[in-house]
MIDRENVEX-109279 format. One record per residue (C-alpha): x, y, z. Coordinates in steps of 0.02 Angstrom, whole numbers, plus 50000, padded with zeros to 5 digits. Example, Ala and Ser with C-alpha at 12.3 -4.5 7.8 and 13.67 -1.06 7.14 Angstrom:
BEGIN
+-------+-------+-------+
:    c1 :    c2 :    c3 :
+-------+-------+-------+
: 50615 : 49775 : 50390 :
: 50684 : 49947 : 50357 :
+-------+-------+-------+
This chain:
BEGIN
+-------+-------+-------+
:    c1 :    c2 :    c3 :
+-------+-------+-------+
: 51301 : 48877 : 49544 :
: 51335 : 49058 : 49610 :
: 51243 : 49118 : 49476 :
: 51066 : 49013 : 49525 :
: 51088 : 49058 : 49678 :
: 51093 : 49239 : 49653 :
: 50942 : 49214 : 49543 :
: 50826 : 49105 : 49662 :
: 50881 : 49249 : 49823 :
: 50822 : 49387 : 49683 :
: 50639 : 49302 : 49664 :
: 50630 : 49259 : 49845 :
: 50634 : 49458 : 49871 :
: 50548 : 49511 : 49734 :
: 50384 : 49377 : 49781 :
: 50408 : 49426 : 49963 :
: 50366 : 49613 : 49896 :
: 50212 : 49567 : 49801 :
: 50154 : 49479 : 49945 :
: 50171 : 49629 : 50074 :
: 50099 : 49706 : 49941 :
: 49963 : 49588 : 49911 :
: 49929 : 49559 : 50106 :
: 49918 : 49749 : 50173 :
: 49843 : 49835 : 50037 :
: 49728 : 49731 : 49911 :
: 49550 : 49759 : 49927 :
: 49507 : 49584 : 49887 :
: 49446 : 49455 : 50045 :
: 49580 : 49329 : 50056 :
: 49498 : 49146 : 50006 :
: 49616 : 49019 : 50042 :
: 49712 : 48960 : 50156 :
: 49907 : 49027 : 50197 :
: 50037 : 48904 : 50141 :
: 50189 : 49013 : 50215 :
: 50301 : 48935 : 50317 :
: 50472 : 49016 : 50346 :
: 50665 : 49009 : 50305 :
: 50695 : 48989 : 50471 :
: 50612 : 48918 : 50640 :
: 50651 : 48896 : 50848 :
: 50541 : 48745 : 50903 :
: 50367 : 48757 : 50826 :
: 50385 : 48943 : 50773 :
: 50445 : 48967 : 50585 :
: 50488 : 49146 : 50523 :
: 50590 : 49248 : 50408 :
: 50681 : 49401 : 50428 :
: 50687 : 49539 : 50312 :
: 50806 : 49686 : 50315 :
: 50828 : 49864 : 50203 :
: 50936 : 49989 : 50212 :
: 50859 : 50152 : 50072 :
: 50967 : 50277 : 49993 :
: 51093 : 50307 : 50162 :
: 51160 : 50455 : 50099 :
: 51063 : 50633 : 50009 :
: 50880 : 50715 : 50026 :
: 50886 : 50860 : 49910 :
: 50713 : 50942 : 49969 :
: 50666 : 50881 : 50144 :
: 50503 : 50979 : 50154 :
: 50453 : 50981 : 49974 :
: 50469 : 51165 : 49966 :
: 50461 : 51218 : 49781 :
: 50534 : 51411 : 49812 :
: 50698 : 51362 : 49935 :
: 50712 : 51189 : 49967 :
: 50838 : 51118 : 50110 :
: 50949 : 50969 : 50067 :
: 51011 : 50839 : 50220 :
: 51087 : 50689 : 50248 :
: 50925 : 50552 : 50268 :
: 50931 : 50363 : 50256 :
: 50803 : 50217 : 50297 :
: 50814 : 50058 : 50370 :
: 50666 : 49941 : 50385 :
: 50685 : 49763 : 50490 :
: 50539 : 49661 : 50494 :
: 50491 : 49478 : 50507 :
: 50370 : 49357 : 50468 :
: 50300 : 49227 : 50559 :
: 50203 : 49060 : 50585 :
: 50151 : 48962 : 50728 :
: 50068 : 48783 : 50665 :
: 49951 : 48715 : 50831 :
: 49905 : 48546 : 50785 :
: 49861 : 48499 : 50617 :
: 49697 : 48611 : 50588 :
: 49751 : 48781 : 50667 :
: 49887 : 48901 : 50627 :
: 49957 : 49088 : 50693 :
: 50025 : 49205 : 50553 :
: 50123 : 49362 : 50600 :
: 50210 : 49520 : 50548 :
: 50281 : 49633 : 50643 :
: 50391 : 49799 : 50564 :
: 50484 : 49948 : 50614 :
: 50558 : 50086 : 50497 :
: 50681 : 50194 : 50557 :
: 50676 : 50370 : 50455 :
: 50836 : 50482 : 50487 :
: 50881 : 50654 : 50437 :
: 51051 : 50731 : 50507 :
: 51016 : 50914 : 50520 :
: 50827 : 50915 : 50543 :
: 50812 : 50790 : 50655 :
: 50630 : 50844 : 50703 :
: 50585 : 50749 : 50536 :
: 50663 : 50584 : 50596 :
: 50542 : 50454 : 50646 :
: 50520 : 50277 : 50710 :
: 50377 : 50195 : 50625 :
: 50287 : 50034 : 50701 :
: 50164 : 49904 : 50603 :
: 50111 : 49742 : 50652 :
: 49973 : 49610 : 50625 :
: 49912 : 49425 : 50685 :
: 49794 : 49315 : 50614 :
: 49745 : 49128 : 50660 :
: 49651 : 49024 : 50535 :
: 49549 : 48870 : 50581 :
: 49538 : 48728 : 50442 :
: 49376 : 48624 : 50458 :
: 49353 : 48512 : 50311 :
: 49288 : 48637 : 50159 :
: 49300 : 48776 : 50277 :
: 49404 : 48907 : 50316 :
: 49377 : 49024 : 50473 :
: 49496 : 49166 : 50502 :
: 49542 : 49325 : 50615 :
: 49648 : 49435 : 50666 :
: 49709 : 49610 : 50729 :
: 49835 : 49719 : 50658 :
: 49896 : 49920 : 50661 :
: 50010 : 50043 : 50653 :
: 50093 : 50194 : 50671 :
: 50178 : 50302 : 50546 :
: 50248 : 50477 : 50556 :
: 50232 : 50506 : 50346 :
: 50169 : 50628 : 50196 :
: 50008 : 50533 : 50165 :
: 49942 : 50597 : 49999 :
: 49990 : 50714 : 49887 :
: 49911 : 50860 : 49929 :
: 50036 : 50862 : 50101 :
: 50191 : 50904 : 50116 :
: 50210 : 50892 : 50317 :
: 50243 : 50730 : 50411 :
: 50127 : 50685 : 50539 :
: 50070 : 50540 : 50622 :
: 49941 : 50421 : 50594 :
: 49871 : 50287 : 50705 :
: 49773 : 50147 : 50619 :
: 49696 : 49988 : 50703 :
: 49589 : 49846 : 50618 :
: 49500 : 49689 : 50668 :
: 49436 : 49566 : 50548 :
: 49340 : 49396 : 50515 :
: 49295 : 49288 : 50391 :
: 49247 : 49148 : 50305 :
: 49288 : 49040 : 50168 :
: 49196 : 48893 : 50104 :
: 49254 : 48754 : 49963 :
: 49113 : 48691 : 49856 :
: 49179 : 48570 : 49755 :
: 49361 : 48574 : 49666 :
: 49365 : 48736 : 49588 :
: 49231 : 48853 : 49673 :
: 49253 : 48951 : 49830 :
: 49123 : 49059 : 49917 :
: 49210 : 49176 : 50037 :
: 49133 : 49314 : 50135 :
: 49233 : 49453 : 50300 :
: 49218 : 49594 : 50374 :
: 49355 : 49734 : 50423 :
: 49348 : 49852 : 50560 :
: 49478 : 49990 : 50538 :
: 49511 : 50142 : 50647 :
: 49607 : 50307 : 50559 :
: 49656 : 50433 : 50680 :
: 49787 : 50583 : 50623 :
: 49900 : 50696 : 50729 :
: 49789 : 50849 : 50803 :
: 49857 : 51014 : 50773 :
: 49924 : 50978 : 50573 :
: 49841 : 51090 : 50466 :
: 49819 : 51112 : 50266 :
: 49780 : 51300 : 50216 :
: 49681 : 51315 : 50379 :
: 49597 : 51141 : 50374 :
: 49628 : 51016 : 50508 :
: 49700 : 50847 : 50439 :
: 49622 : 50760 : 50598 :
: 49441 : 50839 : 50576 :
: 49438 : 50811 : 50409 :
: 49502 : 50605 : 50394 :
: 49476 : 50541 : 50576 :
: 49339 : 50393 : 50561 :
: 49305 : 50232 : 50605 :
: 49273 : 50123 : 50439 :
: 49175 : 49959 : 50414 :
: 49207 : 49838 : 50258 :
: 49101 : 49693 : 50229 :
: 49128 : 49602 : 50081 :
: 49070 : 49467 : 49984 :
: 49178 : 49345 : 49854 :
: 49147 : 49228 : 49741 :
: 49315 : 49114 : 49658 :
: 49327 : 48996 : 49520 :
: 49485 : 48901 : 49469 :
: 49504 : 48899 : 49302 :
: 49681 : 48787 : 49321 :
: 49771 : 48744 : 49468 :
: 49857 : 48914 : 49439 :
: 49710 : 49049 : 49380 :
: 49564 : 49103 : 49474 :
: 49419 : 49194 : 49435 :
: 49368 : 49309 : 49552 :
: 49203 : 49397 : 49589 :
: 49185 : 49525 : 49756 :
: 49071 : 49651 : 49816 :
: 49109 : 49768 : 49952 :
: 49011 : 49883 : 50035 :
: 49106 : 50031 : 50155 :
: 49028 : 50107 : 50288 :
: 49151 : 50273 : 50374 :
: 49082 : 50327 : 50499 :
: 49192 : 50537 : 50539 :
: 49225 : 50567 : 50709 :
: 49205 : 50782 : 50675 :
: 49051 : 50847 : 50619 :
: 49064 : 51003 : 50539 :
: 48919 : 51129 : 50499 :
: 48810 : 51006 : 50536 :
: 48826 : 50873 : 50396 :
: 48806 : 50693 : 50445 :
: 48959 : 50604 : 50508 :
: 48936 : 50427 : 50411 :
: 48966 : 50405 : 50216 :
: 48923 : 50217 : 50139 :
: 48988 : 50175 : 49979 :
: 49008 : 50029 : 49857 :
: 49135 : 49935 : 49761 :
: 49102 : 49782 : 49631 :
: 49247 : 49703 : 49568 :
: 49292 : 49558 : 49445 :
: 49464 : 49508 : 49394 :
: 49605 : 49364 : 49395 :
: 49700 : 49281 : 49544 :
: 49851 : 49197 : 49480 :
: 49946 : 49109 : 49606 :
: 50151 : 49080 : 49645 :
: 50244 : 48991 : 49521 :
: 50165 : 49030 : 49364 :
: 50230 : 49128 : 49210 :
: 50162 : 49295 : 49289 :
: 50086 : 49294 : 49480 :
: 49966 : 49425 : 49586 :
: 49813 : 49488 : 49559 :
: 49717 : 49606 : 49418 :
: 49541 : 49642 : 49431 :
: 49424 : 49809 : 49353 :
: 49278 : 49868 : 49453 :
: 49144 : 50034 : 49475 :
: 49138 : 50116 : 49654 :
: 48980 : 50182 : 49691 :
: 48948 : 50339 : 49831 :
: 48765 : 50398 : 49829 :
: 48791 : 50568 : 49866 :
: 48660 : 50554 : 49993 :
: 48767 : 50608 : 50127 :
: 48844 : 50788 : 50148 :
: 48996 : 50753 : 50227 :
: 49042 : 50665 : 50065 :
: 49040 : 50684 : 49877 :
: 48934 : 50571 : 49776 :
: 49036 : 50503 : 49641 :
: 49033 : 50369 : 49504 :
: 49179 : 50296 : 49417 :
: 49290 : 50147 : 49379 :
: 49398 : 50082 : 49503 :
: 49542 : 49968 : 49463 :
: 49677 : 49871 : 49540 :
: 49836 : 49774 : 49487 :
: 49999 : 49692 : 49575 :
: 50067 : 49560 : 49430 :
: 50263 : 49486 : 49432 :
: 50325 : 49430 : 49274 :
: 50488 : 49323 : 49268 :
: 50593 : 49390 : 49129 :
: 50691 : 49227 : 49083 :
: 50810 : 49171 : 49209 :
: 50878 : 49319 : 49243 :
: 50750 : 49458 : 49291 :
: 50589 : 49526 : 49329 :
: 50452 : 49642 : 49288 :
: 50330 : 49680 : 49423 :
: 50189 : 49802 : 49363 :
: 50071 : 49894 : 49503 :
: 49905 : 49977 : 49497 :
: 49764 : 50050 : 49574 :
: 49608 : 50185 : 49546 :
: 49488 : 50219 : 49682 :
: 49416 : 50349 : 49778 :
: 49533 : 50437 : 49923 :
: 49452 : 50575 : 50052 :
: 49544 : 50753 : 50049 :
: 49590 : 50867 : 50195 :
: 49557 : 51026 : 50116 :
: 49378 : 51059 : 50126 :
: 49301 : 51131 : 49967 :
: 49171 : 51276 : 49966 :
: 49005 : 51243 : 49898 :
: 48839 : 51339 : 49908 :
: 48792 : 51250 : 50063 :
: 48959 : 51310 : 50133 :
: 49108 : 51205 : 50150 :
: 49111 : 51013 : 50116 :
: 49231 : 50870 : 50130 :
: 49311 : 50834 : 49975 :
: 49381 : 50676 : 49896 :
: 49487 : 50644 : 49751 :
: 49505 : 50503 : 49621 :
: 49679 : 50430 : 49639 :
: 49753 : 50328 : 49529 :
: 49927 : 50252 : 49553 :
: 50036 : 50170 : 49426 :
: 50220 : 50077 : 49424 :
: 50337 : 49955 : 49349 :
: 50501 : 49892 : 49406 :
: 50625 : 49801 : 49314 :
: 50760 : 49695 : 49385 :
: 50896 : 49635 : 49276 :
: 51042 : 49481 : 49331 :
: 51210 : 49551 : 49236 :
: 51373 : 49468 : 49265 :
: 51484 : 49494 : 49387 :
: 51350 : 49452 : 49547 :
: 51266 : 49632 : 49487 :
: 51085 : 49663 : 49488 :
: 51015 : 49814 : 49409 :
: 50864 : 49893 : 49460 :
: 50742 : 50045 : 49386 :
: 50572 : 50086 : 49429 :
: 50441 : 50230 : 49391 :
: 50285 : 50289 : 49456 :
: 50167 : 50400 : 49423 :
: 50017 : 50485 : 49565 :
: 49887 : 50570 : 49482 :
: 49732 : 50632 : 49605 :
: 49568 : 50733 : 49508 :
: 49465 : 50808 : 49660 :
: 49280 : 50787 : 49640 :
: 49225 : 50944 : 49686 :
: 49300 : 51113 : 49619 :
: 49422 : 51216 : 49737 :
: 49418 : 51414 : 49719 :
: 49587 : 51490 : 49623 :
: 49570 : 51674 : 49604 :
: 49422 : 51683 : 49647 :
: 49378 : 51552 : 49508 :
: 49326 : 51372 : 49516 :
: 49472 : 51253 : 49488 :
: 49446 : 51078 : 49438 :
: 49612 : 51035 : 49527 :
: 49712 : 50886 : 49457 :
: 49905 : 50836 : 49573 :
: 50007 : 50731 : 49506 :
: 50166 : 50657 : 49583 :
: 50291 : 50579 : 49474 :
: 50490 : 50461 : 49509 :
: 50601 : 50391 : 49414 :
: 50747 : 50270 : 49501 :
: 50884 : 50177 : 49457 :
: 50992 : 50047 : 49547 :
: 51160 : 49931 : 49537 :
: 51160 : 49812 : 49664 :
: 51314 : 49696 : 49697 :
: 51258 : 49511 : 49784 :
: 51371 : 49424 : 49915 :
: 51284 : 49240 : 49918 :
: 51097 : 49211 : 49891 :
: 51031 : 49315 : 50026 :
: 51123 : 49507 : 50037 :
: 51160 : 49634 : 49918 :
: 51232 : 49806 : 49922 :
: 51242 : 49967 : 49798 :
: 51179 : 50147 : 49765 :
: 51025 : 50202 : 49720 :
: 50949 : 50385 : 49656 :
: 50770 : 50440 : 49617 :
: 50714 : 50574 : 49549 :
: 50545 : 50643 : 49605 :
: 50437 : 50812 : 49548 :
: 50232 : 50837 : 49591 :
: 50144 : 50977 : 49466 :
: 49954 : 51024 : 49488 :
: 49854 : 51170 : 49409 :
: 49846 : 51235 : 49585 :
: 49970 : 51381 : 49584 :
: 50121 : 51357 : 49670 :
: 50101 : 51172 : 49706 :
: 50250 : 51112 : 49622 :
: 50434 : 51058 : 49668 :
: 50556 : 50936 : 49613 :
: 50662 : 50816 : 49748 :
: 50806 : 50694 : 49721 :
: 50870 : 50567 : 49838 :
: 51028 : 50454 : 49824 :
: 51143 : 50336 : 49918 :
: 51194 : 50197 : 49979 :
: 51057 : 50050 : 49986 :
: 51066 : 49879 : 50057 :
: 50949 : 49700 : 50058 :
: 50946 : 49550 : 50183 :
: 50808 : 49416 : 50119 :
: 50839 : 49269 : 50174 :
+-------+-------+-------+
């Protein structure tokens, strides 16, 4: 018995992490309906907590500094909560609200409080689905690779939608997202300003098309079309960039042998605008869990698509905004052994090729980062709900850019409340 319930408090917090994942970063238009409810609820409000404590204990490079990096003492800890508000029978609020507390002992100016939330109501009228809602953020974090300063971002986002039944098995969904990007002023990388170069506004509108092939597996067809519109125009070049993204892939929902999303795609950017790269290329996404038996899990992750860059690369025309292909891979593995224990290891790998060449030398580089971790972790459960143990990773980024390079490793103490 102590054994089950170790194992059903294990997928509870592994599904809740695909679905964070799912819910904040998937480019695909949600279709359906939300079937959460909550592990807990006060009168008509049902919601569930969530709580992490990450590696309380050693940060052996603090500011990524390949030549003399500083260790400290650094942990995490992450609350947050979801919740849902049923009116009536047809209607329903949805929301999530987190905060993540990022400590360091000795250089405190690196310690950070960082805020995220998001509501969304959805209306249920017969085949259709309408939905909204509002959401943001802010985060004091290294936000690509080619950064190794922590600064702040402030995003904000409004979307609508519709979804519309036809039948038993096809859906026709269409939304739109309006998201605001604004970055600490003053931050700069080799003399280009982080805010000038990413501040926009962006528009999404998107298109989807969903087939159930069982009650289980859907078929999924979108096609998005971005609109970012940069709030600094430099040298002149126009301030809005439009791109496009067609996608196909498989839904598979909760409960089956493996659940998430996979799809392939091509992302489109015409080049037709200076302040912008045109580029042409696959884009690809992936966030699958995989049971393992009755005693584990494998969740795989993935994603390719098209990121901008804050360093500004030099071209004939003088300097240009730059973007980079990023593609992002992971697995982690959870294992049940005996004894309440639950092993953990994971690995990812960051690999960004910039679409226009940067200078080296006085050369033209065709510059390539790539970030790579490795982690392990032994977990001990008290009930269904909280475990405790230590965790280290091991992290390194190398690039053909000279002196880009270091290698981190953090450890300690790590802790889990999901309900």
């Amino acid at each position: 018995m102590q054994r089950a319930r170790v194992r059903r408090g294990f997928q509870v917090f592994a599904g809740g992490v695909l679905l964070t994942g799912l819910v904040g970063g998937s480019a695909w238009a949600q279709t359906a309906p939300s079937d959460r409810k909550g592990r807990f609820h006060f009168g008509p409000v049902w919601f569930t907590p969530r709580i992490v404590l990450r590696s309380a204990g050693n940060d052996s490079n603090v500011f990524n500094d390949a030549e003399q990096p500083i260790s400290d003492r650094s942990a995490v800890l992450e609350p947050s909560v979801d919740a849902l508000l049923p009116v009536g029978r047809r209607f329903k609020l949805l929301g999530y609200g987190a905060i993540g507390f990022n400590y360091f002992d000795r250089e405190s100016e690196e310690s950070s409080t960082d805020r995220s939330g998001s509501l969304r109501g959805e209306l249920e009228l017969g085949p259709a689905l309408l939905f909204g809602g509002i959401g943001g953020g802010w985060h004091r974090q290294r936000f690509s690779l080619e950064v190794d300063q922590r600064f702040e971002r402030t995003d904000k986002s409004a979307s609508t939608g519709l979804t519309l039944k036809l039948g038993r098995r096809l859906r026709l969904g269409g939304n739109f997202v309006s998201t605001s990007y604004r970055y600490e002023e003053g931050i700069a990388v080799d003399g280009d300003a982080v805010s000038s170069s990413l501040d926009r506004d962006s528009r999404t509108l998107a298109g989807s098309v969903a087939y159930d092939l069982t009650s289980k597996t859907a078929l999924r067809f979108q096609i998005d079309t971005i609109e970012d519109r940069f709030l600094d125009v430099f040298q002149g070049t126009p301030d809005v960039v439009r791109s496009y993204r067609y996608q196909a892939g498989f839904a598979f929902a909760p409960g089956a042998l493996v659940s998430g999303q996979l799809w392939a795609g091509f992302r489109h950017y015409p080049g037709d605008s200076a302040a912008a790269p045109g580029y042409d290329g696959t884009a690809l996404g992936a966030d699958l869990l995989a049971a393992l038996g009755d005693r584990g899990s494998l969740q795989l992750s993935g994603s390719r698509d098209v990121n901008y860059a804050v360093q500004l690369a030099p071209t004939a025309e003088g300097d240009q905004r730059n973007s980079y292909v990023l593609g992002r891979y992971g697995a982690t593995l959870n294992t049940e052994l005996p004894l309440s224990l639950l092993a953990r290891g994971w690995a990812f790998l960051d690999r960004a090729d910039y679409v226009l060449p940067y200078l080296q030398d006085g050369a033209p580089l065709d510059r390539v980062d790539e970030g790579r971790s490795l982690g392990v972790g032994l977990f001990r459960a008290f009930g269904a709900n909280f475990r405790v143990g230590a965790t280290v990773e091991w992290m390194k980024r190398r690039s053909n850019r000279t002196g880009f390079g270091y290698d981190r490793r953090v450890y300690g103490i790590s802790a889990e409340y999901t309900p």
